[in-house]
C-alpha positions as CSV (number, residue, x, y, z in Angstrom):
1,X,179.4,165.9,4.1
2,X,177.4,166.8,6.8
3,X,178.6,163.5,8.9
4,X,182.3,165.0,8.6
5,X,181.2,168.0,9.9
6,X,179.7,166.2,13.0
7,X,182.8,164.5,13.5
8,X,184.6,167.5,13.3
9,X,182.7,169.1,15.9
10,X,183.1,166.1,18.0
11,X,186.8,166.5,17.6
12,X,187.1,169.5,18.4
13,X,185.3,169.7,21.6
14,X,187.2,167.1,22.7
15,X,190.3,168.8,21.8
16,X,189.3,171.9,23.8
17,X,188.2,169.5,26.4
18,X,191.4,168.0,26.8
19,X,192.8,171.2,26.7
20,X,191.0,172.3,29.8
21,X,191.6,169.7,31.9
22,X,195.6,170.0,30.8
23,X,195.5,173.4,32.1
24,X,193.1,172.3,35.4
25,X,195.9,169.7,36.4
26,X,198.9,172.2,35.6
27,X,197.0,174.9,38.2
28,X,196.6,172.4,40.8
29,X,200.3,170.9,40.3
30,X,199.8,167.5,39.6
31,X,202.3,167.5,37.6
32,X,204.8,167.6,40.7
33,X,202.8,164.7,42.0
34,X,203.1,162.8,38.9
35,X,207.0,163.6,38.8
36,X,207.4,162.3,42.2
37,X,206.3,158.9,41.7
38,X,208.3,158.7,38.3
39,X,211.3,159.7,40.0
40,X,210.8,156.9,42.8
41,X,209.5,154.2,40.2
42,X,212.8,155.0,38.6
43,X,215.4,155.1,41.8
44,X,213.5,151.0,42.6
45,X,214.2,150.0,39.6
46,X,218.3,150.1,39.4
47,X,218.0,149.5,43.2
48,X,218.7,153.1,44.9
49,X,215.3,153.8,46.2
């Protein structure tokens, strides 16, 4: 039992963790960044770009 709870702890900080660093990136607007390059990957692919 007490195992499972370490895990759970474990799990759950890296939750929040991941969390955080979600948020971090969506201040700093990766995201457009990341949408960018998609976008262009996309337009060489059927041969537009």
């Amino acid at each position: 039992m007490r195992q499972l709870a370490k895990q759970n702890k474990i799990a759950v900080f890296l939750l929040a963790f991941g969390a955080l660093l979600l948020v971090l990136g969506l201040c700093q607007g990766e995201y457009r960044d990341t949408l960018n390059k998609a976008i262009r990957v996309c337009l060489e692919c059927i041969g537009i770009g």
